[in-house]
PAMAR-458413 format. One record per atom (N, C-alpha, C): residue in one letter; x, y, z. Coordinates in steps of 0.02 Angstrom, whole numbers, plus 32768, in hexadecimal, padded with zeros to 4 digits. Each point is the difference from the previous one (the first is absolute). Layout:
BEGIN
AXYZ
...
% end
This chain:
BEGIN
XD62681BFBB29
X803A80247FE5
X80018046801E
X803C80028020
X7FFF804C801E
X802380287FCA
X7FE7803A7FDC
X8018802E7FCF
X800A80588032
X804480147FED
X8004803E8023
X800780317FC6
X7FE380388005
X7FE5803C7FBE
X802580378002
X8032801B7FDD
X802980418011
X7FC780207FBF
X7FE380488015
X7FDF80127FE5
X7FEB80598013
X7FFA800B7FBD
X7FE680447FF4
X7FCC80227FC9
X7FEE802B8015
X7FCC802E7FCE
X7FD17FCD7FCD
X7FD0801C7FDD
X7FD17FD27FE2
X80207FCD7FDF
X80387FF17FD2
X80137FC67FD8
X80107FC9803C
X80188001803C
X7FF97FDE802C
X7FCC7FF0803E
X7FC680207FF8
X7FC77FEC8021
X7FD17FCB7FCA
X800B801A7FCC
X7FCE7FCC7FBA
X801E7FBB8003
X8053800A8016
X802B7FC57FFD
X7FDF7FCC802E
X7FFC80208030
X7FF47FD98057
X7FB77FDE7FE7
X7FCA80347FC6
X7FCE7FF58014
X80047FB67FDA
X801F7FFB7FBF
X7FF67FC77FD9
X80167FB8802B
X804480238024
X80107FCA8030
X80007FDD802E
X7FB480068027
X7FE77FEA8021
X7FB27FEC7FE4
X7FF97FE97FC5
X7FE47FD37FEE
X80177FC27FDE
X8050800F7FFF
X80167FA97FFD
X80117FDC8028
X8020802D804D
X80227FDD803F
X7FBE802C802B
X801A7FCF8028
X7FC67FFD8050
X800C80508019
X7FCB8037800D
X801480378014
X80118005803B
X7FF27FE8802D
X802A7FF5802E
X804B7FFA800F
X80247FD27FC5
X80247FF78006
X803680497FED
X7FE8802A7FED
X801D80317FD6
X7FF980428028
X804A80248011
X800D8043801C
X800E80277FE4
X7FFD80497FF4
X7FFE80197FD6
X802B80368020
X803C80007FF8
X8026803E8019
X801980517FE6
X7FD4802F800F
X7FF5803F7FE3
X801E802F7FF3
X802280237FC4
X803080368014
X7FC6803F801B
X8036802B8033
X7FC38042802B
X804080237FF7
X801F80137FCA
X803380357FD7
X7FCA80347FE2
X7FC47FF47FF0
X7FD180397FE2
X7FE1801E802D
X7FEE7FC9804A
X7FDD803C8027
X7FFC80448003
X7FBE80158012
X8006804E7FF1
X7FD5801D8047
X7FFD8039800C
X7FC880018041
X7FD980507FB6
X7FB980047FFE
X7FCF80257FDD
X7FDA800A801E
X7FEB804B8002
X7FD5801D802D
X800E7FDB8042
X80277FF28025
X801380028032
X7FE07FAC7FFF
X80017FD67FE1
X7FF87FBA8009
X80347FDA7FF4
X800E7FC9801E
X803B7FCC7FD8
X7FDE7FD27FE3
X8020800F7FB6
X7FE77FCD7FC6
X80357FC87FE0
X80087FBE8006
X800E7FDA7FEE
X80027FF07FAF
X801F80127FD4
X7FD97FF57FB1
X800F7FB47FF1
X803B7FF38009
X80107FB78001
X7FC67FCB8005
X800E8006805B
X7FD77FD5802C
X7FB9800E7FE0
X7FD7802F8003
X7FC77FEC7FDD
X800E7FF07FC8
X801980017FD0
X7FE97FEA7FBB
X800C7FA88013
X80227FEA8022
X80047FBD8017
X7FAE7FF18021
X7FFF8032802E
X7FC37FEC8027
X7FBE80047FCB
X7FF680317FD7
X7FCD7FF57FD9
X7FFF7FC27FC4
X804180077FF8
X7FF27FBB7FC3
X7FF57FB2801F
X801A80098032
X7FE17FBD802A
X7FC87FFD800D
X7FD8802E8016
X7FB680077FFA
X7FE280117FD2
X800C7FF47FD2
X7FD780007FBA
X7FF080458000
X80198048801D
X7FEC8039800E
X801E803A7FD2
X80397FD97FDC
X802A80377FCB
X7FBF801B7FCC
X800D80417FDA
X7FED800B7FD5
X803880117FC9
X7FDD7FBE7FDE
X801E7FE97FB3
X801080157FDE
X7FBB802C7FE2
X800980397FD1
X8035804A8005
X8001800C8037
X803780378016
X80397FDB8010
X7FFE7FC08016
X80567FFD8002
X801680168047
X7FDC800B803C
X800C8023803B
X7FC28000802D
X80067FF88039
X7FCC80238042
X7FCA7FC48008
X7FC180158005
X7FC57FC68021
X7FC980197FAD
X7FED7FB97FFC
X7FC780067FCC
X7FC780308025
X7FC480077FC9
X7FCD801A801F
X801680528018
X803A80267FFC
X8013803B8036
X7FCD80347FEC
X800180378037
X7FD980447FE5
X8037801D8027
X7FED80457FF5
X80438029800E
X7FF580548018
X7FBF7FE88021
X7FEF803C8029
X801080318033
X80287FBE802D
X802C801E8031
X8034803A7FE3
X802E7FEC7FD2
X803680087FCD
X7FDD80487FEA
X7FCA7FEE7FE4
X800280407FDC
X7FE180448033
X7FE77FEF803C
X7FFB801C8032
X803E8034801C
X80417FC5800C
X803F8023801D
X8006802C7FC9
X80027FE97FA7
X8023802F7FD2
X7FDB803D7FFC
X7FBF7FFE8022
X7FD8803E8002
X8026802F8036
X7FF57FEB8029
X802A80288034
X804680078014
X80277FEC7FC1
X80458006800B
X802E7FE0801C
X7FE37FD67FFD
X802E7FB68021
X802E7FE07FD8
X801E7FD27FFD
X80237FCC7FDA
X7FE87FDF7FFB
X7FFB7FFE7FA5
X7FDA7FDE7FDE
X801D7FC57FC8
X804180257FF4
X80367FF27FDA
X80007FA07FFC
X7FEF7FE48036
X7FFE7FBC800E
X7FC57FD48009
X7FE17FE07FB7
X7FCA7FEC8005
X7FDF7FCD8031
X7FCD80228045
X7FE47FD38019
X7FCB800C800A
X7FD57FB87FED
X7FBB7FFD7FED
X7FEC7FFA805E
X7FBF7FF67FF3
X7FD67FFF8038
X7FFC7FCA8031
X80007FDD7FE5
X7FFD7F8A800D
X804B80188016
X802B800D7FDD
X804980048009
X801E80198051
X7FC7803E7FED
X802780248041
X7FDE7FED803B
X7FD57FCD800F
X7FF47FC68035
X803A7FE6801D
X80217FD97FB2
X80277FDE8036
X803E8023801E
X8011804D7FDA
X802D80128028
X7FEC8021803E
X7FE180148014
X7FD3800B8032
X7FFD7FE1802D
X7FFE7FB48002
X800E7FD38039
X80497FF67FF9
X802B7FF77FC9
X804780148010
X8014802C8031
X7FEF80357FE4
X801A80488021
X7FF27FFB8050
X7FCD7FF97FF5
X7FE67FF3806E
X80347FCF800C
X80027FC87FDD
X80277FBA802D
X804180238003
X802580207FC7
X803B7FFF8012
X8001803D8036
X7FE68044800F
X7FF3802B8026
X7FFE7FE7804A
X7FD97FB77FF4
X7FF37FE88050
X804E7FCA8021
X802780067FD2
X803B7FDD800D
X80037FA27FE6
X7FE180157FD4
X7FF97F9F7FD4
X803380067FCE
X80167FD38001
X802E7FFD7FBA
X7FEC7FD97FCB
X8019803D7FBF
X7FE97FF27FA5
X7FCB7FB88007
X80567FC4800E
X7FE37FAE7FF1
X7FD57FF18037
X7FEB800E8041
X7FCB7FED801A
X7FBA80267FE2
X8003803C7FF3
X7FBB801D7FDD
X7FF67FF17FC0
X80337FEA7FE1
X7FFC7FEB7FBB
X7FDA7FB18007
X801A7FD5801A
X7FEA7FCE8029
X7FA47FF58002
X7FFC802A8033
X7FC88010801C
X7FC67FFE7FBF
X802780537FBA
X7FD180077FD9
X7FFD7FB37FCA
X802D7FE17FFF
X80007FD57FE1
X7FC67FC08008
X7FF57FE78045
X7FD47FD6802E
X7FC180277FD9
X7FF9803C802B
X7FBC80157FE6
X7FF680017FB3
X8022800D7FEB
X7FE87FE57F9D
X80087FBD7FF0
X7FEF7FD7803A
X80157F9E7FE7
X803C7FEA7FDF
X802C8024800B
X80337FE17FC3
X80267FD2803A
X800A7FC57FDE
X803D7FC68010
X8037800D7FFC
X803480097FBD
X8035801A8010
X801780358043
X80547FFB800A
X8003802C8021
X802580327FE8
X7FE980508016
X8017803A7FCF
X803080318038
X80367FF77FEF
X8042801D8031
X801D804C7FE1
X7FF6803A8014
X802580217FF7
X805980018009
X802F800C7FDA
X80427FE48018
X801B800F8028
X7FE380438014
X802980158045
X7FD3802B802A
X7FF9800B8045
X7FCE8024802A
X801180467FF4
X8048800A8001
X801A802E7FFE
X8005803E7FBF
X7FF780497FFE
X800280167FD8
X804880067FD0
X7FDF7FF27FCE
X802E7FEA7FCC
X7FF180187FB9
X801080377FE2
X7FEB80307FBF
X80427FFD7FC1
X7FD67FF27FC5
X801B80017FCD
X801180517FDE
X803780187FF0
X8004803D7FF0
X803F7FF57FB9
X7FDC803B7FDB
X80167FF87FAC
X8030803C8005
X803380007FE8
X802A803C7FF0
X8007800A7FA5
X7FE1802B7FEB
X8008801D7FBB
X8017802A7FF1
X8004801F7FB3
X801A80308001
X7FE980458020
X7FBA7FED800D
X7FD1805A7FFE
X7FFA7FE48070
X80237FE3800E
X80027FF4803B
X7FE77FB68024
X800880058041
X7FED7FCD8025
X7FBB7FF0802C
X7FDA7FD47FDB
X7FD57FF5800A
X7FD27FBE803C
X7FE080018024
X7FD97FAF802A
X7FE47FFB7FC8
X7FFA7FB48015
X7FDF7FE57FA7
X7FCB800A7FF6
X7FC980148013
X7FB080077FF8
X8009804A7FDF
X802B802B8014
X7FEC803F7FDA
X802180017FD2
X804B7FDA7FD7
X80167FEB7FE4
X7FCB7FCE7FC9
X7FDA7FDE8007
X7FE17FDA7FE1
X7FB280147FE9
X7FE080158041
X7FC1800F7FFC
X800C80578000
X800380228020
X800280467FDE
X8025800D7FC9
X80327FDE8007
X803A803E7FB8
X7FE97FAE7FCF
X7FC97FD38002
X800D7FED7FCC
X80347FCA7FEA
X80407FF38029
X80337FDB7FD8
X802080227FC0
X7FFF80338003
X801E801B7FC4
X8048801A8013
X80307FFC803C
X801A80257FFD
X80397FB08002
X804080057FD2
X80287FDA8009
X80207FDE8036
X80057FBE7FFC
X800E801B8056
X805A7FD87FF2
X802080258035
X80527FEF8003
X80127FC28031
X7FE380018043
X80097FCF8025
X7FBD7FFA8032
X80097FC0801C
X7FB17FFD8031
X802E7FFA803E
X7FE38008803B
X801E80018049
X7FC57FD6801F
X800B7FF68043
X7FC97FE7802C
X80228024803C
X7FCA802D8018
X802380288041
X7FD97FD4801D
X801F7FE6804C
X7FF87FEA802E
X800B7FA08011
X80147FE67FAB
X80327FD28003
X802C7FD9802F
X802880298026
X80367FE68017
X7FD87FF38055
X7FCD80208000
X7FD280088059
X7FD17FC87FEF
X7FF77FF37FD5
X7FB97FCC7FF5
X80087FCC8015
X7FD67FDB8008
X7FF67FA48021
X7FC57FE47FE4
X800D7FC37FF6
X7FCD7FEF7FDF
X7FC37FEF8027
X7FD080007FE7
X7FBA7FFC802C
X80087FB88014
X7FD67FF1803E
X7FF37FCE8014
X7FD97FC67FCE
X80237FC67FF5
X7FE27FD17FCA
X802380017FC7
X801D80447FF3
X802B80037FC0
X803E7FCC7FF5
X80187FF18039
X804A7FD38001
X7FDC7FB97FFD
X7FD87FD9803A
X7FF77FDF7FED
X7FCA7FF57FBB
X7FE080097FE6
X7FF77FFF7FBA
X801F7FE27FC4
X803E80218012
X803380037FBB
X80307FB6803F
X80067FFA802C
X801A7FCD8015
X7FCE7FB47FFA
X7FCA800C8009
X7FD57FB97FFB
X7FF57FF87FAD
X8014802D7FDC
X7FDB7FF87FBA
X80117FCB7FDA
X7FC97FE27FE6
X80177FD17FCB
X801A80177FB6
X7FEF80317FEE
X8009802D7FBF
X7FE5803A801C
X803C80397FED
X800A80458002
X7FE580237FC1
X7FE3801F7FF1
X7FEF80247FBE
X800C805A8011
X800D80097FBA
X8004804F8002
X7FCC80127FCA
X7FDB80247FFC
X7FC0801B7FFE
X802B80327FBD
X7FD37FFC7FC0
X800880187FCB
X7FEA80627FFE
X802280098050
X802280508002
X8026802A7FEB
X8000805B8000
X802D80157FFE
X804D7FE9802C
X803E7FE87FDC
X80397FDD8030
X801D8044801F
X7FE880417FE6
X802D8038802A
X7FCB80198041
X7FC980157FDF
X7FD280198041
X7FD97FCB802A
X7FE17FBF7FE4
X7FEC7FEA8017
X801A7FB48027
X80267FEF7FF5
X80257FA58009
X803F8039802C
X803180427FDD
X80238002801C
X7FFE80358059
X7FD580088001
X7FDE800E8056
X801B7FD68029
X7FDE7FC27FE2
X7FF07FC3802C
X80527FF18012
X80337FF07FB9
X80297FE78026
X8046803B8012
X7FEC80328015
X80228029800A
X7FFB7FFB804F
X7FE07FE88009
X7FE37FDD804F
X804C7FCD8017
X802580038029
X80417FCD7FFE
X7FED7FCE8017
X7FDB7FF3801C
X7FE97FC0801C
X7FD77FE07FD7
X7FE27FFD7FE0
X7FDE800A7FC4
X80247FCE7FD8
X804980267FDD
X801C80137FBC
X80227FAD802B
X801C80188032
X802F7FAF802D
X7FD27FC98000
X7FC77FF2800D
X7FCC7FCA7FFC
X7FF37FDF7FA7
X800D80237FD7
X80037FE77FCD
X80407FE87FDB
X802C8026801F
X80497FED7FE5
X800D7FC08020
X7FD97FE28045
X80247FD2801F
X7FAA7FBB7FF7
X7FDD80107FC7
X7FCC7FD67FFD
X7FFE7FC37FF6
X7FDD7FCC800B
X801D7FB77FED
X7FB47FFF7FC3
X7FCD80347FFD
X7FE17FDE7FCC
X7FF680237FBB
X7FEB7FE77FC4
X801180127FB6
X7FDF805A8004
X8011802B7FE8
X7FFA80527FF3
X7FE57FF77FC6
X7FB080227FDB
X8004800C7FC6
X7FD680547FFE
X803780207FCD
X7FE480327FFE
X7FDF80097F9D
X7FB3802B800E
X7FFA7FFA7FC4
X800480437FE5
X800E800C7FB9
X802180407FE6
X7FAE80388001
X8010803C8016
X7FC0803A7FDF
X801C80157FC0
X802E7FE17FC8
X800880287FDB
X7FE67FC07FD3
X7FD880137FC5
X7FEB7FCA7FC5
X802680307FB4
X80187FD67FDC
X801080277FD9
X802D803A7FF2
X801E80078048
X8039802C801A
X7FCC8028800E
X7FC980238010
X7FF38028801A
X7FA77FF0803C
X7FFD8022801E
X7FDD7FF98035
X7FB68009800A
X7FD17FE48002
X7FBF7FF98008
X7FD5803F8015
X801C8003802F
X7FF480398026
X8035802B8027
X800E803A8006
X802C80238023
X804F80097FCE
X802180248031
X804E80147FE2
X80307FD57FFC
X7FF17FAF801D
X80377FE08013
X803180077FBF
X7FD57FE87FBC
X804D7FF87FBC
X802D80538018
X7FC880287FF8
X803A8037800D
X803F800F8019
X7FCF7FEE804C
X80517FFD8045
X80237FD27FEE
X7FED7FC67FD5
X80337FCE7FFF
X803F800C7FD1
X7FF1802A7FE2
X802980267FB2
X802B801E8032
X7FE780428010
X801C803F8024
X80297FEC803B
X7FDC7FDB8018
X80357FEC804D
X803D7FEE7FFB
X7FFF7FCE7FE6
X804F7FEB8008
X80067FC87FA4
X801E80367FD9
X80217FDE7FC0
X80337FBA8026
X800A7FF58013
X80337FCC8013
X7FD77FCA801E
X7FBC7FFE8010
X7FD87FD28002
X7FE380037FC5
X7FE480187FC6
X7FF17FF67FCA
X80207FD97FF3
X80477FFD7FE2
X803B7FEC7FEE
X7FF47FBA800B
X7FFE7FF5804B
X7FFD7FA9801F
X7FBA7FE8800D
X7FCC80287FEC
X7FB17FE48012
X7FDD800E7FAA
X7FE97FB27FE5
X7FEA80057FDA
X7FB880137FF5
X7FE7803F7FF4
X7FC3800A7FFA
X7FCD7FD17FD8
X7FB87FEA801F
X7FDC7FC87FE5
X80057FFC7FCD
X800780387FC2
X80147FF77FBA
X80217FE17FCD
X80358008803C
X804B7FE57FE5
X801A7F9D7FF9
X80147FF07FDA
X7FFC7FD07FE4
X804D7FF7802C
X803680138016
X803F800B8011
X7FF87FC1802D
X804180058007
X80087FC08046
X7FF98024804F
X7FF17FDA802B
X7FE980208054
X803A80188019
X7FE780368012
X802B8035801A
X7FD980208050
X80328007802F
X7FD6800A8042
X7FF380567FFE
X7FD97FF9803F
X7FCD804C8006
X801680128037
X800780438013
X8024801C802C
X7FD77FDD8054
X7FB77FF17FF5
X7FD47FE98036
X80157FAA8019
X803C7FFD7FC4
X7FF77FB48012
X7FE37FD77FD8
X7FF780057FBD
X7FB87FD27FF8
X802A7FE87FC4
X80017FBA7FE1
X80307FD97FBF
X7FB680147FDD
X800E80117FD6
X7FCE800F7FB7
X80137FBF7FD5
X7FBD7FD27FE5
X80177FD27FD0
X7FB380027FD8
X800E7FC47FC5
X7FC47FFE7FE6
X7FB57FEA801D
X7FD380057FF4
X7FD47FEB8028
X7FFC7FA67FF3
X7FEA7FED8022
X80047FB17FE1
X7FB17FE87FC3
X7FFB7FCB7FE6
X7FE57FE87FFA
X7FAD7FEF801F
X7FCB80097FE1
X7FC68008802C
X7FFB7FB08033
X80197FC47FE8
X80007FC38015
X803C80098042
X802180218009
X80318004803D
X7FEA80448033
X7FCE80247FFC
X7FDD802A8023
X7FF57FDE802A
X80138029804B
X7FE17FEB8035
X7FC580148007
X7FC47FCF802B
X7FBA80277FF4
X800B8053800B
X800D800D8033
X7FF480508008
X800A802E7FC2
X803C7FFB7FD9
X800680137FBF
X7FE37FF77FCD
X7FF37FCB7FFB
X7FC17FE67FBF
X7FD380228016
X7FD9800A8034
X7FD780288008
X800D804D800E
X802380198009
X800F804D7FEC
X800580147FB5
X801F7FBB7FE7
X801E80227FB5
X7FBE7FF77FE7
X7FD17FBD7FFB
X7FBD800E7FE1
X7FCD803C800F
X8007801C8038
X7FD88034800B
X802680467FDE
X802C80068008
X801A80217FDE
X800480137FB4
X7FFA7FC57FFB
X7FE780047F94
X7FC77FE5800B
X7FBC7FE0801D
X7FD280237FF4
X7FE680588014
X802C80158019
X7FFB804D7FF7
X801980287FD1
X80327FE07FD9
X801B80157FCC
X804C802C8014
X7FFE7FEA8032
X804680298025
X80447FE07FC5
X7FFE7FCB7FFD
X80517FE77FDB
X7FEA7FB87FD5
X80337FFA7FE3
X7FF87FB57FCF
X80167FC98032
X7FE27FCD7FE7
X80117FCC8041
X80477FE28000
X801780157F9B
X804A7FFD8014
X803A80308019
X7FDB80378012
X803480338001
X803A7FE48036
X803B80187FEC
X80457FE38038
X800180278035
X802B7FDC8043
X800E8024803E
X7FCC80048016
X7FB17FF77FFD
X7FD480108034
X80237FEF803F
X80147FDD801B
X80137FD88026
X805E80088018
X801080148043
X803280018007
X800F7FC28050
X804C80068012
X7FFF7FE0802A
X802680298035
X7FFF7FF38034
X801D803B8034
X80597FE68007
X803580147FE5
X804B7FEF7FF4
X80217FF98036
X803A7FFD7FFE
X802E800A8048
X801180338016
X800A803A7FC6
X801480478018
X7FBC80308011
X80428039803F
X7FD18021802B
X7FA480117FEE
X7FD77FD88019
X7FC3801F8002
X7FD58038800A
X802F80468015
X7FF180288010
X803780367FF9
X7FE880398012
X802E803C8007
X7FD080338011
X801B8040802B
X7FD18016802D
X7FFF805B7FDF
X801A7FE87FB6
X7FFB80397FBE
X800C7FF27FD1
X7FF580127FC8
X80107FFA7FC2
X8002804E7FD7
X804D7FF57FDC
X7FFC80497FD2
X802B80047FC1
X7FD980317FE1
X802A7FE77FBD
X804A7FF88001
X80308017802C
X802D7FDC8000
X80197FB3800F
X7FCE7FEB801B
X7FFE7FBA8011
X802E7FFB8058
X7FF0802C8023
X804F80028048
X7FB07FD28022
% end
């Protein structure tokens, strides 16, 4: 079974990780939003792509929720001694692998071949695709100003409202090599239980991308980050409020008992089904999931399906344009 992975930030690396212990890892690509990239202390850091790359290697650390188990943070506290930028937590193990990033891309390799590369060397089977080679940045416009999302998120916190998201460099992007066919050989498409503004919407702000799924011949399932109407981890319930009332309006939050109403990303919101009509992959997310205590195994909407209308848009703002 070939499975293709639209995916972002930790709720979608844990996703990938559960899901490649029911289907053949091999069979499974994992396509990355690189809307967070950031370059720190003069390195390019992937946050995405590793949190994919570590949870495939059994390398996440659990307890934090972020980065490589085991970290020390010597280097880090080294730069903050001497005045560096520090603002962006990277451990020691960590800043290895950007390190061989930073050289590869310096020496003229591109993202998905070095990503590639680090992937081989950590044994992993799946294959892990950044979505586009090309630079491609997520940027927040709020009230107290306009922000790239890492200092938006990780420095200021997420505290500052945000009005609309952009993706500068959108309309120049192409998708990485492997990305098209992927989503063209796939037997089932999944969308990775992400943020749908910063993280899922990168990816298809990509046009080639956003066109390969609109014209797909196989089933789309995307699963919700929101339990309960609100979100596990991160701002998504927030942005989903604030962004655009007129998708509230037509997207029933997991809470809501209402009839399916579509999501500005595309996605039909319905009830979740029955545990006896779970496809394996789901039965096994949703059990791991309540053995973590994340949601009730009946809660509604875990589960959406990818609709007919547009899959993408290359902004979103509270006016809804």
């Amino acid at each position: 079974m070939r499975v293709a992975v639209l995916t972002g930030g930790v709720g979608g690396a844990r996703f990938l990780r559960g899901l490649v212990d029911v289907v053949d890892p091999a069979g499974v690509t994992a396509i990355v939003n690189v809307g967070d990239d950031v370059e720190v202390i003069g390195l390019s850091v992937s946050p995405d792509v590793d949190s994919v790359l570590y949870a495939l290697a059994g390398l996440s650390d659990e307890e934090r929720g972020w980065g490589r188990a085991d970290e020390t943070w010597n280097g880090l506290e080294t730069v903050e001694r001497l005045g560096g930028e520090s603002w962006f937590r990277l451990g020691d193990r960590d800043l290895g692998l950007h390190l061989v990033r930073t050289q590869a891309l310096r020496a003229g390799e591109a993202l998905s071949v070095v990503t590639a590369r680090i992937a081989s060397a950590l044994g992993l089977e799946p294959a892990v695709l950044p979505a586009t080679n090309e630079r491609l940045r997520t940027w927040l416009d709020t009230p107290n100003g306009s922000f790239p999302f890492q200092e938006w998120f990780v420095a200021r916190g997420h505290r500052d409202p945000v009005d609309r998201v952009r993706f500068e460099g959108a309309v120049e992007a192409r998708p990485a090599p492997g990305v098209l066919d992927a989503l063209h050989e796939a037997d089932l498409i999944l969308i990775a239980p992400s943020n749908p503004f910063v993280s899922i919407g990168p990816i298809l702000a990509v046009e080639r991308i956003r066109s390969a799924l609109e014209r797909r011949r196989a089933p789309a399932v995307a699963v919700s980050p929101l339990i309960g109407g609100r979100a596990v981890k991160g701002p998504a319930a927030e942005m989903l409020l604030r962004l655009d009332a007129h998708a509230r309006r037509r997207c029933a939050p997991p809470s809501s008992r209402g009839g399916a109403r579509r999501h500005r990303l595309g996605l039909m919101a319905r009830p979740a089904p029955s545990s006896a009509a779970w496809p394996a992959i789901m039965r096994r997310q949703a059990a791991s999931s309540v053995a973590s205590g994340l949601f009730s195994p009946n809660a509604p909407c875990v589960v959406a399906r990818v609709g007919a209308c547009d899959p993408g848009v290359r902004q979103w703002s509270r006016t809804g344009r």
